[in-house]
matplotlib code that plots the C-alpha trace (Angstrom):
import matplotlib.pyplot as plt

x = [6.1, 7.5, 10.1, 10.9, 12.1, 13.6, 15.6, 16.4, 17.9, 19.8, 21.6, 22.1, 22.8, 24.3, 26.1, 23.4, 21.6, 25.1, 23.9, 20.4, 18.2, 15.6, 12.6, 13.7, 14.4, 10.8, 9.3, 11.6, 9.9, 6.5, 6.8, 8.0, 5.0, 2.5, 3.7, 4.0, 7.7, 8.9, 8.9, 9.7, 10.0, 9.4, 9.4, 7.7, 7.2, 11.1, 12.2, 14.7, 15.2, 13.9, 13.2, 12.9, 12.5, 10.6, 10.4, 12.3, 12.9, 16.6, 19.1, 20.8, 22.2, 18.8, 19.0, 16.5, 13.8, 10.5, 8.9, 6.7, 8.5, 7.2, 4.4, 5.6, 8.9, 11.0, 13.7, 13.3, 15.5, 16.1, 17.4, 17.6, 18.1, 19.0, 18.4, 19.7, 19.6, 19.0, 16.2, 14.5, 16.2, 13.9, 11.1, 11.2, 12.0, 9.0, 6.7, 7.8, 7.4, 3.5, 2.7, 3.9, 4.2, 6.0, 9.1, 9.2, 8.8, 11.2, 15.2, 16.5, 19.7, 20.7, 24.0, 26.8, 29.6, 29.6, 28.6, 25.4, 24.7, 21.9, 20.6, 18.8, 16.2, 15.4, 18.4, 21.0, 19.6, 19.4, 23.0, 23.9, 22.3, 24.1, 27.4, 26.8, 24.6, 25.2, 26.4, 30.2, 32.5]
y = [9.1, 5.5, 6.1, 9.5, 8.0, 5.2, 7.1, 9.7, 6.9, 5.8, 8.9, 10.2, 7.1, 4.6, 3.3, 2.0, 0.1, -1.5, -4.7, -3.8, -4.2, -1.6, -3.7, -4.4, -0.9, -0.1, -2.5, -1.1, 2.1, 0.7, -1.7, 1.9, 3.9, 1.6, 1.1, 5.0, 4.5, 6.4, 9.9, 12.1, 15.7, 17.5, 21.0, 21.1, 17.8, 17.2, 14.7, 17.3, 14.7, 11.1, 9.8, 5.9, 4.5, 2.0, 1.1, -1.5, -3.8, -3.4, -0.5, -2.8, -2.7, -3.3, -4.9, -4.1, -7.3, -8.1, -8.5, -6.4, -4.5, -4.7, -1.9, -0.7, -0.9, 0.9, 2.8, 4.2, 2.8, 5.6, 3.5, 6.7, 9.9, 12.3, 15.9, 18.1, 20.7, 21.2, 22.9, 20.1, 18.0, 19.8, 19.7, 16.5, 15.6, 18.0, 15.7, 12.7, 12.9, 14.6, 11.6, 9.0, 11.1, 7.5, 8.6, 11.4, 9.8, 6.8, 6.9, 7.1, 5.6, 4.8, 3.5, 6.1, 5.1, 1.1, 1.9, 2.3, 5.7, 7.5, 10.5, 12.8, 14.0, 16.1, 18.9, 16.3, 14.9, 18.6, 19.7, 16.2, 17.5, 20.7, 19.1, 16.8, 19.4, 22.7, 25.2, 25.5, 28.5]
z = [-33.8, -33.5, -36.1, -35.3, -31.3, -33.0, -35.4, -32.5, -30.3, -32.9, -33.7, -30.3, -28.1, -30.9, -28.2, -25.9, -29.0, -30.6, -32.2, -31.9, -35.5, -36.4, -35.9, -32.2, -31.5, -32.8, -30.5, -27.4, -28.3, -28.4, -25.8, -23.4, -24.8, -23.9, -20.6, -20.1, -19.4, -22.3, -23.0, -26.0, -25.8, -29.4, -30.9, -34.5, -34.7, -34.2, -31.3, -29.2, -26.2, -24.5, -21.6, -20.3, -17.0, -14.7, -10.3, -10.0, -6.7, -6.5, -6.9, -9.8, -13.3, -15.1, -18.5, -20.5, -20.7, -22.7, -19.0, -17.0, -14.6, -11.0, -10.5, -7.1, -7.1, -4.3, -7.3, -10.4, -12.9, -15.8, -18.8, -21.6, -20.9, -23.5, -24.8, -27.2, -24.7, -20.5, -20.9, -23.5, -20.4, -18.1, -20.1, -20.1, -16.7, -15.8, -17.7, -17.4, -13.7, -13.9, -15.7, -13.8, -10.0, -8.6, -10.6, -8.5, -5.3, -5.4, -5.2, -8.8, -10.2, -13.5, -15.1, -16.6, -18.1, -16.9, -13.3, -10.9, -10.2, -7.7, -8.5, -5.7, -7.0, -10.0, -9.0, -9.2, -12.9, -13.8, -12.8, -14.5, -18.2, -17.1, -17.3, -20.0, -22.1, -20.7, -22.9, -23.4, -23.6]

ax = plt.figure().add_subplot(projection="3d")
ax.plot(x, y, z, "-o")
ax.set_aspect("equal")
plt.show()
């Protein structure tokens, strides 16, 4: 399922990985899965959306490093979200929070377009997929 993430990420947030080889986007995805910070909604054995995040200490612009992120950190840092759908979004925001319940309980930001931005929680990260995902007209 390793390659299947990687090659998700890659074709849906080629942005966020620029400059990034193969290899070290394979270990990102390992490094998340063992650490039960990443994860990946599928349908048919398809990756339809992922999901990454960790506490943190600060509400901060978190670069992604080969450390151990503190274990009770007062935010949650989501570093990937994406979904080819809101309701895959949902999905995975359902899951992702029933396996690790501190997501849920700790103030969530993330950064969008260059800046630092807190979400309430899960309604605002929903209406948020909404507008980036929602069906159009």
């Amino acid at each position: 399922m390793v390659r299947e993430i990687t090659d998700y990420l890659q074709q849906k947030l080629p942005e966020n990985f620029k400059g990034w080889t193969r290899e070290a986007l394979e270990d990102y995805v390992v490094w998340h899965i063992e650490r039960n910070q990443l994860l990946a909604v599928t349908n048919g054995g398809e990756v339809q959306g992922v999901l990454v995040g960790w506490p943190t200490e600060e509400m901060q612009v978190e670069l992604f490093r080969w450390q151990e992120p503190t274990q009770h950190g007062r935010f949650w840092y989501w570093d990937q979200l994406a979904a080819n759908t809101p309701e895959t979004f949902m999905v995975g925001i359902s899951e992702f929070l029933y396996r690790r319940p501190d997501a849920a309980s700790l103030p969530s930001y993330g950064v969008r377009h260059g800046r630092v931005r807190s979400f309430r929680p899960v309604l605002k990260i929903y209406q948020k997929g909404q507008e980036i995902y929602g069906h159009k007209h």
